[in-house]
N, C-alpha and C positions, 0 to 999 in steps of 0.2 A: 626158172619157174616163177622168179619175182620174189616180193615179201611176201610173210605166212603173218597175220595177227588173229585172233580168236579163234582158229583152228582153218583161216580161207588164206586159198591162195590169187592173186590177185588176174587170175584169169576165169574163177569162177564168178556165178551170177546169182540174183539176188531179185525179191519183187519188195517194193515200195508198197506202203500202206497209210494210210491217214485218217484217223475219224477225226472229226471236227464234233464236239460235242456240246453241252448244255454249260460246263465247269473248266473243259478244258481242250487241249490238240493235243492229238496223240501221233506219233508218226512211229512205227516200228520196221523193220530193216525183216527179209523171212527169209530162209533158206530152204533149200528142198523139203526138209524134213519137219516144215513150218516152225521150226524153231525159230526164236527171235532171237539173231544177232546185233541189235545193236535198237534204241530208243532215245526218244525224246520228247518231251511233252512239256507243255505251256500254259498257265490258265487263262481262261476266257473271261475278260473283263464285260461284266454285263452295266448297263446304265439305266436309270430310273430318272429321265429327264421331268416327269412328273408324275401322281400316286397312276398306279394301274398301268404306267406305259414300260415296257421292258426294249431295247434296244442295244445292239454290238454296232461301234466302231468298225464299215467294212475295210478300211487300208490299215486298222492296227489287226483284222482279222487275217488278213493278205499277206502281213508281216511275219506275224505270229506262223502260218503255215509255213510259211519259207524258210523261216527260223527251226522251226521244229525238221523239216527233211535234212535241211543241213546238218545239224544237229546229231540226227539218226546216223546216219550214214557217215558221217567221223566217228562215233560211238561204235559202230562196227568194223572202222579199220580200211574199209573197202574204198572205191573211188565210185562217182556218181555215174561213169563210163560200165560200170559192173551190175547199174541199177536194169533188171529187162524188160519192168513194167511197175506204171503206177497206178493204183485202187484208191479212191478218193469215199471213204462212209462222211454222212452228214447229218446233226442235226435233220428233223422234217418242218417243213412250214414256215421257216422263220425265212426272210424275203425281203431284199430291194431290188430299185429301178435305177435306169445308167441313163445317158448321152451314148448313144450308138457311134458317136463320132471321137467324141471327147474321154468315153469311158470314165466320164466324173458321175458320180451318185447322185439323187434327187433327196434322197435322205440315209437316215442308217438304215440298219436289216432292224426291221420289224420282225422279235422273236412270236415266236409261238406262243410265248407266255402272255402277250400282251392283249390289256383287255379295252384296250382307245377303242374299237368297233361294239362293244360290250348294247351299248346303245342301239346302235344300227341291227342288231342281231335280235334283240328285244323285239324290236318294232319290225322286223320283218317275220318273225316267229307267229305273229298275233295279226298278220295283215290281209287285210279279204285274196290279195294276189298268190300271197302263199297255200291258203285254204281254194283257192281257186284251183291250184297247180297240181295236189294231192288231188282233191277229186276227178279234175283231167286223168290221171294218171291212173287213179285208183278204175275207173271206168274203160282205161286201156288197157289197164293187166287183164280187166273180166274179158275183155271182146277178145286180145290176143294170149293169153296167159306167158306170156314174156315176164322173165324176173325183173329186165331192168326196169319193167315201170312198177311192180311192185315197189321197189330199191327207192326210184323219184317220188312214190306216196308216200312215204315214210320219213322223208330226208327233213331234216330239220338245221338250221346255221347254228356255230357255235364261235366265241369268239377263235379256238383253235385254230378254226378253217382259214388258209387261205382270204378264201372269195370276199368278204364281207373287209378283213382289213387294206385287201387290197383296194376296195370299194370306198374302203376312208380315206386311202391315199390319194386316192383319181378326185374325190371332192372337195378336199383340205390342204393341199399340194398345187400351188398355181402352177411350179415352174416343170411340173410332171406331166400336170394335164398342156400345159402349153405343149411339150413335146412329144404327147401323145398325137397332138392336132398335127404337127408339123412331118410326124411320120419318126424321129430319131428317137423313140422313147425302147429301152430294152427290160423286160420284168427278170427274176431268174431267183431262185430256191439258190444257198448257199453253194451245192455241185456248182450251178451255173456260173456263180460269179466267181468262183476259184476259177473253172474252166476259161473262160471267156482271158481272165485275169494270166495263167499259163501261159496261152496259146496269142498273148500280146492283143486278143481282141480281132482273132480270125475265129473264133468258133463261138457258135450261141448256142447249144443244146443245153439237153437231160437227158436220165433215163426214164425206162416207164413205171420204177420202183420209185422215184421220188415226184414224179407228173402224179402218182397215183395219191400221194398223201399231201397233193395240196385242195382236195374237194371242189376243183375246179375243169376232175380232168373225167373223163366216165369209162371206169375199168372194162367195161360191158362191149363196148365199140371200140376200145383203145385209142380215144383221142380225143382233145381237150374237147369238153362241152359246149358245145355252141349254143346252145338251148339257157345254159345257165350265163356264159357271156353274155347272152345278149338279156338276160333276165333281171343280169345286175348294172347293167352298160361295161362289163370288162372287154377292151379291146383285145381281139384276137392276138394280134399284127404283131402284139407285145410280148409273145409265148415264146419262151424256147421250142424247137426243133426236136421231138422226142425218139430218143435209138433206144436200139437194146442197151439191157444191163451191160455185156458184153462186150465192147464194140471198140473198136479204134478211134476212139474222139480226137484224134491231134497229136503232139509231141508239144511238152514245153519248148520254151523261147530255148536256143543256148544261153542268150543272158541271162537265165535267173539262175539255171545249174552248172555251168561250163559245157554243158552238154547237152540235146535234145533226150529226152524219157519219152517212152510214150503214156498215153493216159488210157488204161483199157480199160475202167472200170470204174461209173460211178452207183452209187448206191445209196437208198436212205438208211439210216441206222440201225433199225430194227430188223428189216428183212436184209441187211449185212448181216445182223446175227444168228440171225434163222439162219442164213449162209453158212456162215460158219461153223455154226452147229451139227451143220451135215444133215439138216431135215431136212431133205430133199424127196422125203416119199409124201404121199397122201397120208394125212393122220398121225405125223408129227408134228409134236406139239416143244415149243421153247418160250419159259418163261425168264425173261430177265427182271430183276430186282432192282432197280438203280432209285433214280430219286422220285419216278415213279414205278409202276409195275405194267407190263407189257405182254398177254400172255396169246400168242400166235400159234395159229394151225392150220397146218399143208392142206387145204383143200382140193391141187389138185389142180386140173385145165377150167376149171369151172368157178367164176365169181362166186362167195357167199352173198343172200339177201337176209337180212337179220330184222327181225323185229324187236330183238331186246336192246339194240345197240353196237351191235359186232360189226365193226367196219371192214368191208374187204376191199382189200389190197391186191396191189398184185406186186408180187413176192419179188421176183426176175424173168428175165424172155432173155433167154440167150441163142442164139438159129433163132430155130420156128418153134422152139417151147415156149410156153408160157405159162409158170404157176404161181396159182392165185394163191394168199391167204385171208382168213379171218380174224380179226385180233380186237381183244376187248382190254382193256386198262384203267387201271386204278391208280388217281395220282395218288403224291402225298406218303408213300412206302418209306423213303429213306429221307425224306421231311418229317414224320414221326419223329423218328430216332434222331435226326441233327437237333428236333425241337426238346426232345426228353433228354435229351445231352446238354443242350444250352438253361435247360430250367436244375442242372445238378443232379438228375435222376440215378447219372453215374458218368466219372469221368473220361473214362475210354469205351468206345463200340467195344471191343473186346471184353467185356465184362457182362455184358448182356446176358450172353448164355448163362454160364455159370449163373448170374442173378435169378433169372428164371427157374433156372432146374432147382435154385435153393429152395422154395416151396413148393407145397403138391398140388396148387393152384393158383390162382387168381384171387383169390377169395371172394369171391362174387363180382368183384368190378369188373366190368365191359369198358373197352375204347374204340371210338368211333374215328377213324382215321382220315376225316374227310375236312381236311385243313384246303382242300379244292373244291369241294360238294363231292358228292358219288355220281358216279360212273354208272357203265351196266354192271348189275341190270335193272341198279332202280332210278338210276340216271335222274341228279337231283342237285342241281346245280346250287342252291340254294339250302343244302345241311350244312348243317355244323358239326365241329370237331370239340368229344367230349369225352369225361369220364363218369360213367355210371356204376353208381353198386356202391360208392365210398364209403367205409366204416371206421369206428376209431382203432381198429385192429389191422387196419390197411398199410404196410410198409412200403418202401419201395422197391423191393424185390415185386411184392406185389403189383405195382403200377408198369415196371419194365414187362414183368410176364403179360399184363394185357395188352400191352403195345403190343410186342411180337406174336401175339395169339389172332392179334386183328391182322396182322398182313396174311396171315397161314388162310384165317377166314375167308380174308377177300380173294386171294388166290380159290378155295372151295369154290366160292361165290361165282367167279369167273370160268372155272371151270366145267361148274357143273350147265349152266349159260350155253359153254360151248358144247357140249354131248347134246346135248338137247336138243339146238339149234341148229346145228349139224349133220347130228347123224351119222358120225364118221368115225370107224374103230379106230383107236388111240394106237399108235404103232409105237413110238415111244416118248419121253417127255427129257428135254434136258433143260437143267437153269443153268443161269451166270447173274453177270450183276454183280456190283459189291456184295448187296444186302443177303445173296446167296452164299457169302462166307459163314453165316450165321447157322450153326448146325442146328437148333433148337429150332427155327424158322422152317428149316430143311425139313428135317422128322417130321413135324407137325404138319406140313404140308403133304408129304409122303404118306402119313396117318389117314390127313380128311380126304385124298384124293383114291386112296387104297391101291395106289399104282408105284412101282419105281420109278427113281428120280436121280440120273447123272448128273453129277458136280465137275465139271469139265475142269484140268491143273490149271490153266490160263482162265482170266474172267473177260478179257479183251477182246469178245468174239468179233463187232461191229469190224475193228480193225482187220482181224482174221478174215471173215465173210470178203471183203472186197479186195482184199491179198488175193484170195480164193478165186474169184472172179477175174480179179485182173491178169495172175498167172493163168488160167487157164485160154485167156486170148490169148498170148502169146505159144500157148505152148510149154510153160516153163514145168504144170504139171496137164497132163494127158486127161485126165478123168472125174467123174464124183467119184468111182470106184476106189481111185488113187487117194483122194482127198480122203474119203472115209477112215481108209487106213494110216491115216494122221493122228486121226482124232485121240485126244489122253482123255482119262477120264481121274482125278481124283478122290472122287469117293462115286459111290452109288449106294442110295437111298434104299432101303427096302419097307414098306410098312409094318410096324409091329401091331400083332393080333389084337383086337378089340380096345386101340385107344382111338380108333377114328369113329366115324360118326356108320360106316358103312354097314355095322352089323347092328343088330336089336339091341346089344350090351354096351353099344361104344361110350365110353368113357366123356367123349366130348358131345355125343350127341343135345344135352340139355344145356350144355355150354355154349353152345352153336348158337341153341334157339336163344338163351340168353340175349345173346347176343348181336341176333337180328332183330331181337325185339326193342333193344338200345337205338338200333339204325334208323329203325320205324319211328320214333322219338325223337331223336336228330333232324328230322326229314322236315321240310321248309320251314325253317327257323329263321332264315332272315328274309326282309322283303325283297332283296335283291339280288341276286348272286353274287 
């Protein structure tokens, strides 16, 4: 039978999993029962070459993942011959370009965060071509009543996007645009350049979960935007090859594992966790809590068109499925807290709660948590992050409870955004996320939304989500049906009677309004974003 360590014998099998995230690699080892056998995890070195520019090192990135499977997979005991498929979750947005021959970089991965296009996004926000483009558009939804052109009237750049930083690099980048001319130039979202990097530089894809959150790609047709390449001058030529979620991308090299894996499964991070979450029906909703807030809902076969801000995604296409979601977010969630941490507010996240529940409010102070600007739905790139209400009676019990009261809020805030917007019965709602270990966060969320709220035992969904994925190509599990019946749950939320805003007596309802009325106040405070 072999050797036994962690309860496996060395003929059974196993799926590989990896997020690649904002802080760190996570690589986890999953056995049938999706329990995690074995981990490892690395942090992500980010760089600040100058103010506003964010950037990862891609071959200490390259390193770092190889390092972390390795890692995992002695941490469980098992051999990498036992591994039956790899799932890759990633970061969305962050992005470099190659030598198609050479496989050398033209620069680092330009993260998400980074605001070097910040410029260029201003000035095409305010330009007769963009105004031009909306009203084109705005006049083809009248004639055809098509969403996506509703979708194109509406669309605005942001530095987030994709398009506009890639647009800085084709003009500020000789040696990119030189090999864009010469035909060897390759673009690729962090999946791509792991993938490419695997498979020695035989495969150049994506899936159409991660094509979908670079705003360059148009969920509606399911293929990159030609309208908008050519609106920005982005070369086509330079796109990965977009598959299913699903799909047999390749085997690693033998050289990097002793052995070929295959790779069924790439994913961007958030609809990994929608994945994993197991909302896979229409009108399930998953909120993750991390360093921002992320709050996603199953729409179904059908694009969302949003006028407040709710970007739609498309979730996964695995076959001929394909479900779309809607997701709105609010940065700045677990930046609060690291920043109320670093000014002594209190020494460990763990203390929070208890801080809070010590008083029976707030005592009038509101915090405005928009250390990024705000999001939907008042999308205001240009507020400030503040505290209002301050008395000489104000403790710090008192200043932690309005922290955590503003994430519960902005969760309301978003939620209510998406009923709206929508129109879609709520089937059920799960969070994860660090910032969801926080039970006081929980309740109050649970309170303003008047709905339950499952706290899943693992907070690692991203990872889970493309485990999920990636065994189900293979086969290692059969079903969503099967996957459902995985799912743990920790706690579950129930709302207690009239402390939410939902009834005529709620307890938070002049609290609420307090407290949008602080946001309204905040709102373009500086001249720039």
């Amino acid at each position: 039978m072999g050797t036994q360590r962690n309860g496996f014998t060395r003929r059974e099998s196993c799926v590989l999993s990896v997020d690649v995230g904002t802080t760190s690699i996570r690589c986890h080892v999953y056995d049938q029962k999706a329990n995690i056998r074995g981990s490892c995890a690395k942090k992500v070195s980010l760089l600040y070459p100058e103010p506003g520019r964010v950037e990862m090192d891609p071959e200490e990135l390259w390193q770092g993942f190889v390092t972390v499977v390795k890692g995992a997979v002695q941490d469980s005991g098992l051999q990498m011959c036992q591994m039956a498929a790899l799932g890759i979750s990633t970061q969305r947005a962050t992005f470099t370009t190659w030598d198609r021959q050479t496989g050398k970089t033209f620069h680092n991965f330009i993260s998400w965060q980074d605001l070097r296009a910040a410029e260029m996004v201003r000035s095409w926000n305010s330009s007769c071509t963009m105004k031009a483009v909306h009203g084109v558009m705005k006049m083809l939804h009248f004639l055809t009543r098509q969403k996506r052109f509703l979708a194109a009237s509406l669309v605005v750049f942001t530095p987030q996007h994709v398009s506009l930083r890639l647009a800085w690099a084709l003009r500020n980048i000789p040696q990119l645009r030189q090999a864009v001319d010469e035909g060897t130039c390759l673009f690729g979202t962090i999946d791509t350049w792991l993938l490419y990097k695997l498979t020695k530089g035989s495969v150049h894809a994506t899936d159409y979960s991660n094509a979908s959150s670079t705003a360059i790609f148009d969920s509606y047709q399911m293929c990159w935007s030609g309208f908008l390449c050519s609106l920005l001058s982005l070369p086509l030529s330079i796109l990965p090859r977009v598959h299913n979620t699903s799909h047999n991308f390749g085997s690693s090299d033998p050289s990097i594992f002793g052995v070929p894996i295959p790779i069924t499964s790439l994913m961007a991070d958030q609809q990994a966790a929608m994945f994993g979450e197991c909302c896979f029906d229409t009108g399930d909703v998953k909120i993750t809590m991390g360093t921002g807030t992320f709050m996603d809902i199953n729409t179904g076969n059908k694009p969302h068109t949003s006028v407040a801000g709710l970007y739609p995604l498309v979730g996964w296409k695995i076959g001929s499925e394909v479900v779309y979601l809607a997701e709105g977010n609010a940065a700045g969630t677990g930046t609060a807290i690291k920043w109320a941490q670093e000014i002594e507010l209190f020494s460990d996240v763990k203390e929070t709660d208890s801080m809070a529940n010590s008083v029976k409010d707030s005592d009038g102070v509101c915090f405005v948590p928009s250390f990024s600007g705000l999001q939907a739905p008042l999308n205001d790139p240009k507020a400030c992050a503040a505290f209002m209400g301050l008395k000489p009676s104000t403790t710090k019990s008192h200043l932690v409870r309005a922290i955590l009261e503003s994430i519960a809020f902005r969760n309301k805030q978003l939620f209510d955004v998406m009923l709206r917007e929508t129109r879609i019965p709520i089937m059920k709602i799960r969070a994860d996320g660090g910032v969801c270990t926080n039970d006081f966060i929980m309740q109050l969320t649970t309170d303003l939304l008047g709905r339950k709220i499952s706290r899943p035992a693992h907070f690692d969904m991203s990872c889970l989500g493309a485990a999920f994925v990636a065994g189900l190509a293979v086969g290692y599990w059969k079903s969503k049906e099967e996957l459902k019946k995985l799912q743990t749950t920790d706690r579950l939320f129930v709302p207690q009677s009239g402390k939410g805003d939902g009834c005529k007596d709620g307890v938070y309802k002049p609290v609420l309004q307090s407290w949008e009325e602080a946001l309204q106040r905040s709102m373009h405070w500086y001249s720039q974003p």
